[in-house]
N, C-alpha and C positions, 0 to 999 in steps of 0.2 A: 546511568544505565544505558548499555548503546541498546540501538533500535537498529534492526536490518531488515535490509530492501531490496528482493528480487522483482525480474518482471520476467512471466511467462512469455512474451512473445519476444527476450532475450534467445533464440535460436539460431546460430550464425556456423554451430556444427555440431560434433556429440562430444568435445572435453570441456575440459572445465572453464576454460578462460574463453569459450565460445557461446556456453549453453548455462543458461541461468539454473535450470533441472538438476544437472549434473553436477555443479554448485552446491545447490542447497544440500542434497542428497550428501554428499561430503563434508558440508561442512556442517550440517546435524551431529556427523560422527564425532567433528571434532570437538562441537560443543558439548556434546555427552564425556567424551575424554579428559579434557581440561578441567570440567566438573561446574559447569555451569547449568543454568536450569531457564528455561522459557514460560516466561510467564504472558500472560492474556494482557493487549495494550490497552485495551479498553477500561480492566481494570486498576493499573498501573494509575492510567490518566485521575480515575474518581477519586483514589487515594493521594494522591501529588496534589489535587487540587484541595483534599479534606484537609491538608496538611499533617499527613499519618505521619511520624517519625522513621517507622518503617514502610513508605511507600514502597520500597523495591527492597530486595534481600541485598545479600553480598553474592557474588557473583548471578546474578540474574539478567535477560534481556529480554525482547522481545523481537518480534517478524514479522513483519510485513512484505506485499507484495502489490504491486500496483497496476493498474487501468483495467485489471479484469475479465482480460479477454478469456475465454473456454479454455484456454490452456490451464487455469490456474487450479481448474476443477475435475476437467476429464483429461483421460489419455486419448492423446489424436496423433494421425499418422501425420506428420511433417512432410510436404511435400520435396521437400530436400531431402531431411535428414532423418525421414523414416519416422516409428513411434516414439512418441514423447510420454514419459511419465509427468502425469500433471505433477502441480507442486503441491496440491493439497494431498494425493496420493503419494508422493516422498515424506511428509509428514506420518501419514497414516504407515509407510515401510518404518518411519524410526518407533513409533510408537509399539509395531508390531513384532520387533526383532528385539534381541539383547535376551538375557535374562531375568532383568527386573524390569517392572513397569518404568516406560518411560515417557513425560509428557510432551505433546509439542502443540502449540495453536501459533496462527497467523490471523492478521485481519488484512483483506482485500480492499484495496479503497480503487474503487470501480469509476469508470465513466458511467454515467448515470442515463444519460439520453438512449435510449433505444434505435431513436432515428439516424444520430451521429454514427453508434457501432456500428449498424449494419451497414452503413454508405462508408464509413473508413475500412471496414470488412471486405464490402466487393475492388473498392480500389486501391490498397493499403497493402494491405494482408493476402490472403490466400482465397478470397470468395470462396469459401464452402462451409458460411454461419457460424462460425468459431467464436463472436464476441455477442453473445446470449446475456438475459439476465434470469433464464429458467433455471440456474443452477443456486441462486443468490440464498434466496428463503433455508432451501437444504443444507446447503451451507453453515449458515448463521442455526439451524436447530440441530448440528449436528455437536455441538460441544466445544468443536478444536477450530472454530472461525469468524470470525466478526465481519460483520460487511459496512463500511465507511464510502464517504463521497470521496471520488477525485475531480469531481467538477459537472456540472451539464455536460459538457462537450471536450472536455482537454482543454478548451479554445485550438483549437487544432487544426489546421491553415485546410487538411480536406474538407471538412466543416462549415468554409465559411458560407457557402452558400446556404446553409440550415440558421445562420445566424440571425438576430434581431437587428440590435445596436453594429454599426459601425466598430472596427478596432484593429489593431496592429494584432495579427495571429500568429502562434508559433514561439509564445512567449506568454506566461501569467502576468507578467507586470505591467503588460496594457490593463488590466482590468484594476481600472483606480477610479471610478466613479461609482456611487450607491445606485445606478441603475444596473452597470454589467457587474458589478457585486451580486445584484439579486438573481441576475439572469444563470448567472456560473453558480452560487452557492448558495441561498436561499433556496429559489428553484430546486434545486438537485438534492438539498437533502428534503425538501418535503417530498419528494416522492422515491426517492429512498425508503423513505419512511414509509409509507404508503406498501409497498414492494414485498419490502425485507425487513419489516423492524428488527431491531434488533440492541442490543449495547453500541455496536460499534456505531450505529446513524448519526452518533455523537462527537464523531471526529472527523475532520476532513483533514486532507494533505496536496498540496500544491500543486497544480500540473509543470511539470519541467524541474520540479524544488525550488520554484521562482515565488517569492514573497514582496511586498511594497510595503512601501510607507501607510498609504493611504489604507489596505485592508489588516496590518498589523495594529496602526497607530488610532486608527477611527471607525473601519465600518464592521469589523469584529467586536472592540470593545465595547459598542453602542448598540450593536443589535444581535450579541449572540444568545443573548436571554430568550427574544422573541422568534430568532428560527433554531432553537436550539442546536447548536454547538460548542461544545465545551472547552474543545482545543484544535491547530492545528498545525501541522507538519510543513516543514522546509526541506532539505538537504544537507544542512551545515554541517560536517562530517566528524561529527563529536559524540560524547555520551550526554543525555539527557539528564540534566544537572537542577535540584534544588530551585536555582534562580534563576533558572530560562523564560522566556516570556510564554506565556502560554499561546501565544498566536504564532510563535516562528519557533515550533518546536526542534530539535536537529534529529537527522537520521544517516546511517553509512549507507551509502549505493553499493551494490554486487556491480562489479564490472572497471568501476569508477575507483572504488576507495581500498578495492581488493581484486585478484587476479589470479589467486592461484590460494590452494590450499597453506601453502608455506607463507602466505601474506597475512590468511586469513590468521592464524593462529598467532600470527607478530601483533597484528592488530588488537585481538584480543588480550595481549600479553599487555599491551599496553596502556590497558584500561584499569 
């Protein structure tokens, strides 16, 4: 089953191969055309791990969108390139157009810190409070959204000064010891939790698509029981297959693994 990956603060113009929005919005169309159907990851994930026969249909995916900035949820005027339709509202346009009911849900796997958004906010981004977690809750009670960790902090080189532990930034695979384990992923979904419960507080996905040994091979398998997490997310640009490890799950990038509508539908042809 592929898993697809936008990032709202993907904004570099208003076409397709520049703007994540204008992406998804198109390629909803296609997946309704081709005749596939979006299913919720969160419960994808319960059934995969119940070991349902029918975890996923035939032709079925899922969507995700990543770090959670405001864009994901409101429309905000781009200081470049004008209004953006959020992504959760391109979802809510496919659901709301066509003739027959159509479903669509995504789950966000958010930065989780408070402190880190708004400081990558005023220096990062656009300083005008765009990476909120006041939309998170609504979200996740609204049907069509799951809210997931993407870490404490990204580990994310503006950040370092918010940091505890010492580490190489600007990359997940420094975090290879059970202390910045706790600090990145424990951490962050307990107040996740806390936030937003929801289904999704049970998945985390990788800042960068970056996975290691050490949190695949040891500090997931040993301790997801106790800060509850069930699975989580890599980048490897595949469909999510039977016998993948549940801690280095794979997902397609928007930008990366596709580029234009005539890709996207190659891609899919070829799942």
């Amino acid at each position: 089953m592929p898993i697809l990956t936008y990032h709202g603060v993907n904004i570099a113009g208003n076409d397709y191969a520049s703007n994540d929005h204008v992406a998804l919005a198109s390629d909803l169309e296609t997946i309704d055309r081709l005749g596939w159907r979006i299913v919720p990851l969160p419960g994808v994930v319960a059934r995969w791990l119940a070991g349902e026969p029918q975890w996923t249909g035939e032709r079925t995916l899922a969507i995700t969108f990543d770090d959670g900035t405001d864009f994901d949820w409101r429309d905000l005027p781009h200081p470049a390139h004008g209004l953006q339709r959020s992504l959760y509202n391109c979802l809510a346009d496919f659901r709301g157009a066509g003739p027959r009911p159509r479903d669509a849900h995504a789950t966000a796997f958010v930065v989780v810190s408070r402190a880190t958004r708004e400081h990558i906010d005023r220096v990062g981004l656009a300083n005008r409070g765009w990476w909120t977690d006041s939309w998170w809750a609504a979200a996740a009670a609204s049907g069509h959204a799951a809210i997931a960790s993407h870490s404490w902090d990204h580990n994310h080189e503006q950040a370092e000064h918010l940091m505890g532990r010492r580490r190489a930034t600007g990359t997940f695979r420094s975090i290879d010891s059970y202390e910045l384990a706790e600090e990145e992923i424990a951490r962050a979904t307990a107040h996740l939790r806390r936030v937003a419960p929801n289904p999704g507080d049970r998945l985390f996905a990788y800042p960068y698509g970056e996975s290691n040994d050490y949190l695949v091979r040891d500090y997931f398998p040993r301790n997801h029981v106790r800060i509850g997490v069930d699975a989580a997310f890599a980048d490897g640009a595949r469909p999510m297959s039977r016998g993948d490890d549940r801690w280095n799950l794979p997902r397609f990038i928007c930008g990366r693994d596709w580029s234009s509508p005539r890709e996207f539908e190659s891609l899919l042809a070829t799942i």
